[in-house]
Steps between C-alpha positions, in 0.01 A plus 500: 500500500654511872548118486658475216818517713440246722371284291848524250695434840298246582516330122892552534537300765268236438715446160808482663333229763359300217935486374550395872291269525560360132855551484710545759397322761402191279886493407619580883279163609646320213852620629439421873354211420859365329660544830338176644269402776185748462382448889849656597531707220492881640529635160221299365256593832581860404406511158200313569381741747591798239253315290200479715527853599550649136182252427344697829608845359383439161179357590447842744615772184299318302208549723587835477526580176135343471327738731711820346352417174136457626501812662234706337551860554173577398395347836719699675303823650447801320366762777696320823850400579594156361803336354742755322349758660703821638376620865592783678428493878496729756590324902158705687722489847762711310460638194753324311444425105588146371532372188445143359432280206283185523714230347513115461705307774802433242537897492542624818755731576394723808768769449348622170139465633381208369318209740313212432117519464532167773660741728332626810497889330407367171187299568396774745499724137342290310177632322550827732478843301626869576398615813433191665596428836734201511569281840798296425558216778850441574738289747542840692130628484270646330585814251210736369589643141304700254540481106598802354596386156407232315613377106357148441678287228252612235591865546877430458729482208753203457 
């Protein structure tokens, strides 16, 4: 499945948080702490504040992971453009052919195409099917597309 990926990356990372948080910085508070007087203690403010904000990154890829593994992809469309989705545009003012894939925030990478389904472009596709007209509103106005080709997640292969 597509977030299979993501979902490794993000599993990876919350692992090596969780040997932070449990490990290392435990032992760099212990060693701060040996150098004295905590309120003037640099070291010790430091590894403090590396704690809280592993806690805060933990708490936020753990969040994460949750809603990747609810996501039912039966409830993702079957006839209209949704997450996962490939769309091919065509700009109505010129002529030009664009192609993107509707992706999670976590996978963006608009050089190869693929923008979030929270992005202007991508909630402007959602549900939309070939031959649609598409009015995508952006920071520099309005653009007018039309779908020319559309593969929704259930038609592709992973």
């Amino acid at each position: 499945m597509m977030f299979n990926k993501t979902l490794e990356k993000l599993e990876e990372e919350f692992k090596d948080l969780k040997y932070q948080l449990n490990v290392v910085i435990p032992k760099d508070l212990r060693n701060a702490a040996e150098w004295g007087d905590l309120k003037e203690n640099a070291e010790y403010s430091a590894a403090k504040d590396r704690k809280y904000l592993t806690e805060s990154r933990l708490a936020q890829i753990s969040e994460r992971i949750r809603i990747l593994r609810s996501i039912d992809i039966n409830k993702i469309p079957k006839e209209g453009a949704g997450l996962g989705s490939i769309v091919t545009l065509e700009d109505t003012d010129n002529g030009r052919k664009v192609t993107y894939e509707l992706t999670l925030s976590d996978n963006v990478d608009v050089d190869a195409g693929k923008i979030s389904i929270q992005a202007p472009i991508g909630r402007a596709l959602m549900s939309k099917k070939v031959n649609d007209e598409v009015t995508v509103v952006l920071p520099a106005g309005k653009k007018e597309y039309i779908i020319v080709k559309l593969t929704t997640i259930h038609q592709r292969e992973f």
